[in-house]
N, C-alpha and C positions, 0 to 999 in steps of 0.2 A: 549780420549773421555770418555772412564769407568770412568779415575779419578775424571774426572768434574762431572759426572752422582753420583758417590758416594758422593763427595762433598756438591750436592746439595743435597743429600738425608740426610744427616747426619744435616745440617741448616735445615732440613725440620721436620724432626724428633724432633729436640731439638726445634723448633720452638711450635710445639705443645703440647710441655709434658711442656714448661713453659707456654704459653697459657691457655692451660688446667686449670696450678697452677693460675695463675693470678688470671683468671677467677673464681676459688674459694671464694680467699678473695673479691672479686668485689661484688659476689653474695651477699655472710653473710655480706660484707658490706651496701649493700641495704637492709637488711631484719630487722638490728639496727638500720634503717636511718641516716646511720655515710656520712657523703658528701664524693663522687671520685669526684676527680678531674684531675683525667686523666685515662683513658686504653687504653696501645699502644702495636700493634703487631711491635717488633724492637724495636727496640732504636732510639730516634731523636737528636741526642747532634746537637745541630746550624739549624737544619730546619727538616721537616718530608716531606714525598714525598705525604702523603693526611691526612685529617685528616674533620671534623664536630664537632659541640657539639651541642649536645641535651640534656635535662633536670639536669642542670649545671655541666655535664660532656664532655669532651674534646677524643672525641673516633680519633683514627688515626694508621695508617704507618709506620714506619720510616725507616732510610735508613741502618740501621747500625745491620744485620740478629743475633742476639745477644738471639733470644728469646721474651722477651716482658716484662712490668711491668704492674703495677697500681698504681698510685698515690694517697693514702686515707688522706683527710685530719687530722691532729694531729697523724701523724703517720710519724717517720722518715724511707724512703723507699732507695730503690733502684734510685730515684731521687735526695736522699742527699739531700735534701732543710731544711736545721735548722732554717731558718730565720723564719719560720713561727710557731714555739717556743716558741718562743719570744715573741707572740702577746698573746693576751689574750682570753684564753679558751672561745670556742663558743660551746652550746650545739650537734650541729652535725657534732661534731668532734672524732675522736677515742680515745683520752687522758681524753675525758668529759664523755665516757662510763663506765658501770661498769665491774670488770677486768672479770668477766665471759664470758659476752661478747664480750669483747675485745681477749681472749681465743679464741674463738668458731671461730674469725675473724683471725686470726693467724692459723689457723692448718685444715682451709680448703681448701688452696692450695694443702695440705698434703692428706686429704681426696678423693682431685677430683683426685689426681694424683693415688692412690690405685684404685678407682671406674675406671679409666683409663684403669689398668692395669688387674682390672676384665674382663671391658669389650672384650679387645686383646686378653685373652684368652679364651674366650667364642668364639667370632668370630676364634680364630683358630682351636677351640674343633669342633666346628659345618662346619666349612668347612671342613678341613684333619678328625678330630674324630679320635679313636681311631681303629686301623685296625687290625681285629682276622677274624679267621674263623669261621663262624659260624654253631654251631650244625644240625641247620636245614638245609643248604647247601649241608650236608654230604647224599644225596638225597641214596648211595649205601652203606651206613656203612662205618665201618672202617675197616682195616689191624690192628691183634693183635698179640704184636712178642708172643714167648712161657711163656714169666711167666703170661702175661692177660691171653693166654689159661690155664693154669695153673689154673686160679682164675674161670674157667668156660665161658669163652667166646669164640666167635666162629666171624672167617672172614664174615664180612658183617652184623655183628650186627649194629644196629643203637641204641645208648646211649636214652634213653626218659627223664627220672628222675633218680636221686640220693638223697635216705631218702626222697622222693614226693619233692625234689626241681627241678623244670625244667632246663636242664643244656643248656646256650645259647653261652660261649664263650667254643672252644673246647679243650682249652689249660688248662680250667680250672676242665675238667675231671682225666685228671693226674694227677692233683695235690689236688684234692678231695679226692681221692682214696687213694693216697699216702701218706698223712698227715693227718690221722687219729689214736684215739687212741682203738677203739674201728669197729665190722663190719657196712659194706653198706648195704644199700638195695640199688640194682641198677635195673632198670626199661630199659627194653632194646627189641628191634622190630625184631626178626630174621624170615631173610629171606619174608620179606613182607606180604601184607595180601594174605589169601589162594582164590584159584581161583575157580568156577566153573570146569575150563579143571581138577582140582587135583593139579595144579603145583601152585607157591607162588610168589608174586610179580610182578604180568601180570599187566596191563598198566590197563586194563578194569576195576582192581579191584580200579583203584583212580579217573580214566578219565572215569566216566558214570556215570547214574544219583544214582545207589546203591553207586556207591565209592563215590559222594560229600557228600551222605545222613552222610555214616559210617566216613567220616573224621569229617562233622561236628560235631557228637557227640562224638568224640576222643578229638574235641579243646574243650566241654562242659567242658570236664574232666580236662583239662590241663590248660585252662583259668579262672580265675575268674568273665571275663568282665559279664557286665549283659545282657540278651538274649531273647526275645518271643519265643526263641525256647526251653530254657529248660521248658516250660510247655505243650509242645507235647509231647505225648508218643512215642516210636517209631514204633509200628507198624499203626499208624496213620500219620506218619512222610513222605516227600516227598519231592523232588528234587524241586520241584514248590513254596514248602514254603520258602526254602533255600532263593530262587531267587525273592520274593516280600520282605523277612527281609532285602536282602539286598539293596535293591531297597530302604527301609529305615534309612539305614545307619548302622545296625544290626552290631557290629564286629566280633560276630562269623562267620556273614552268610559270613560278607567278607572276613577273614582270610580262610575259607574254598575255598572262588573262587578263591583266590590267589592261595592258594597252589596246588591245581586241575590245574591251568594254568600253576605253577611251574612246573609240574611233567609231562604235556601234550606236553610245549615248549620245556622242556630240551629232550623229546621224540621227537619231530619235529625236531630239532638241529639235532640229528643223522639220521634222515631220509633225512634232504636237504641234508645232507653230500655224500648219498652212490645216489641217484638221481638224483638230482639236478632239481628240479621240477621250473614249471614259476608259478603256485599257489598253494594251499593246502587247501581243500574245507573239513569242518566239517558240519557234521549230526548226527541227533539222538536229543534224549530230552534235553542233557546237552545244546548242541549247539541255544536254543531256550533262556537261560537265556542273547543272544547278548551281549551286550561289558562286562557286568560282568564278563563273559568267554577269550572272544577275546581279549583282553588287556592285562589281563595277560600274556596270551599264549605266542601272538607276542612280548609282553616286553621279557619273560622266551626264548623267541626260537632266538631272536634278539642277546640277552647278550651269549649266548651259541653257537652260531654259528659261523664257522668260518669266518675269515673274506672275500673271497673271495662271499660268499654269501650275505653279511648283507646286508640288507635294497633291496630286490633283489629278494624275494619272498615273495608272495601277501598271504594273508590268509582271508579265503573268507566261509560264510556261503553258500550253499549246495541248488541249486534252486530246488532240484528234493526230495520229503519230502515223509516220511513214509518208512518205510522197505525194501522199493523195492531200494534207495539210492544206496549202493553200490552194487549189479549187476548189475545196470543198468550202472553203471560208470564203472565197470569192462569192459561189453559188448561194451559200446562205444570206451572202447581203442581195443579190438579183433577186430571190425570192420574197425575201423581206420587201424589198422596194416592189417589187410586184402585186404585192396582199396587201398592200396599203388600204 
């Protein structure tokens, strides 16, 4: 069964890479108004299994999986017909054309069969694509053996820029560094942004409405795209603005939600992990920007989550509003445990 299956794929294949070519000269030949007088998918020697003709052309079938031709008149083809040679040249014929033309009707079989072969690979590029790590992923830094420390780098640095170029595939950090004739400037995030508590890289300093404020004006810097926000100052700047630009379409305001969801889900992931909660209810101001927030999240906390969880815990905006939120949802679990 394989072999038939491959069989049929390999006539199926070459079926259309000569089709394709046919269909080239078929076109240029309609565009010189040179007469077809045949385009057939197969071959038909003694009979065809369908066939029509419309606008003095003969379209069809045949039985014989060979690929396919075109029959253009004044042209000796894959039909072999010489007799018609013989007869006397008729203006929309191919041999009555000028050889430019008749060029141009020759080598676009060749054409469509290139353009073909664009296309397959564009369709394979955009399905598979090219698979790296990507820098932004690296959500905790990196591990650097002893000669990076060596070069002043320290476990858990996070790469930003090299010579102000934003660095996106991660592989291409080593080799930036390393082939070079001359020093880097390397632009690098240690240890996260600093906290309120004293301590550096607390969840609060990216997930609330001060951390969307302070990522968005770190993407101002890192992006070029164009923005309503960079003509806010920032101490007139707020988490509410973020959430109407984006409501606009704004790409900073939305690269900011993204990555604030990034950083919120991949923190939810490890939280289902040591729990194992039936939903996970957000409050506060960020939680008010609605699915610009929630989508991310749950996309980030979905992908990051083991699989025993997926698709298995609910994430839910927060009925009970204003500051009092979490003690009062502390206190409803103490009470629950208490009435047991």
């Amino acid at each position: 069964m394989d072999i038939l299956i491959k069989v049929i794929q390999l006539f199926l294949c070459f079926t259309l890479l000569v089709g394709i070519h046919e269909l080239g000269h078929f076109l240029m030949a309609r565009v010189f108004g040179i007469r077809v007088e045949k385009f057939y998918i197969f071959f038909d020697p003694w009979f065809s299994l369908f066939k029509f003709k419309r606008g003095g052309t003969e379209y069809g079938v045949g039985w014989l999986p060979l690929g396919g031709y075109v029959k253009i008149a004044g042209m000796i083809d894959e039909s072999l017909d010489t007799e018609q040679m013989k007869q006397p040249v008729r203006p929309d014929e191919f041999r009555a054309k000028p050889a430019w033309q008749r060029f141009l009707v020759m080598i676009a079989g060749i054409v469509m069969n290139i353009l073909l072969a664009v296309a397959i690979y564009c369709g394979i590029c955009y399905t598979w694509g090219e698979k790296y790590f990507a820098n932004e992923d690296a959500v905790y830094g990196y591990t650097f053996n002893t000669a990076a420390q060596g070069l002043g780098f320290e476990n858990g640095d996070k790469i930003i820029s090299i010579d102000g170029e934003p660095i996106d595939d991660v592989n291409a950090i080593a080799m930036t560094l390393l082939l070079t004739e001359s020093d880097r400037t390397v632009v690098v995030e240690r240890d996260g942004r600093e906290c309120g508590c004293g301590r550096k890289g607390c969840l609060e300093t990216y997930v609330s409405a001060t951390g969307i404020k302070r990522t968005a004006f770190e993407l101002m810097a890192k992006m070029s795209a164009p923005s309503k926000l960079r003509d806010i100052a920032f101490g007139d700047f707020d988490a509410s603005m973020i959430s109407a630009a984006a409501e606009q379409g704004d790409p900073i305001a939305l690269e900011a939600f993204r990555f604030t969801g990034e950083m919120l889900g991949r923190a939810l992931a490890d939280v289902v992990t040591v729990t194992s909660p039936e939903a996970i209810f957000l409050f506060g101001g960020l939680s008010k920007a609605g699915k610009l927030i929630f989508e991310p999240t749950q996309w980030y906390m979905e992908e990051n989550m083991l699989f025993a969880f997926k698709n298995k815990v609910k994430l839910l905006p927060s009925g009970i509003q204003g500051k009092n939120a979490a003690i009062l949802g502390a206190s409803a679990l103490i009470w629950q445990e208490e009435h047991k």
